[in-house]
C-alpha angles and dihedrals in degrees: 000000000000119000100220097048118074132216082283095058086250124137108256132172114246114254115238105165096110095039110104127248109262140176103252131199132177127173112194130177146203130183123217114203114202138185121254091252089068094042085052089068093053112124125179089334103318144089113224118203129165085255085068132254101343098200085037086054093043095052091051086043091046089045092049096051093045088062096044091047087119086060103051107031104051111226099034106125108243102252133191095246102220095176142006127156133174137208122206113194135147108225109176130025100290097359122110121196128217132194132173123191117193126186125194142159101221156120098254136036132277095219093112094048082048100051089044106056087045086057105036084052083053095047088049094050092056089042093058102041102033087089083070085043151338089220087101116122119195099210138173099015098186147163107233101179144008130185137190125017118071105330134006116238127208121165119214 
């Protein structure tokens, strides 16, 4: 059974009130592929543009959507966001590697905050290069870990 549909086939958002307040932690992670032209650009760890540091920009914009999840995916309880960092790194040739961590005591999980703020840095990173070039694939979008609530979660 889904959780956010109820016994008439309706949306519904998931009831947490009896659950119990725990300390909550997710990691998610996204990869951004980029063509040579715009790793050639890469200096001490970072890509400069006019627009401005592109990992430095993607880490406040993933930051910023981690905290807002509840607004943009519909059924996602609000939470009072405690902790989420993000780490910007290229790891391969043209591959760069992103990875949000979220912390939160709560009643309910910090996954999508987690997601969110992976993706959003993608996104941001794509927003912020695609003038050099359109050849920019957003890939493997995961959740790698997850702490606290019913059950812990780790992917192989």
């Amino acid at each position: 059974m889904l959780s956010h549909i109820n016994q008439d086939n309706q949306p519904e958002m998931v009831d947490v009130s009896k659950k119990k307040v725990t300390c909550r932690t997710a990691h998610a992670q996204a990869f951004v592929d980029l063509p040579e032209n715009i790793i050639s650009l890469l200096q001490g760890g970072e890509i400069h543009l006019k627009k401005g540091p592109v990992f430095q920009t993607a880490i406040i914009a993933g930051v910023m959507a981690a905290k807002k999840t509840s607004e943009l995916i519909p059924l996602c309880h609000p939470i009072g966001l405690e902790d989420c960092k993000l780490d910007i790194q290229v790891v391969e040739k043209n591959r760069v590697e992103i990875n949000c961590y979220t912390t939160v005591e709560h009643k309910t999980g910090v996954e999508m905050e987690a997601l969110t703020g992976a993706s959003v840095a993608a996104l941001t990173i794509y927003d912020m290069c695609k003038a050099m070039s359109h050849d920019i694939s957003i890939s493997q979008i995961h959740l790698k870990k997850k702490t606290g609530g019913k059950s812990d979660y780790i992917k192989n």
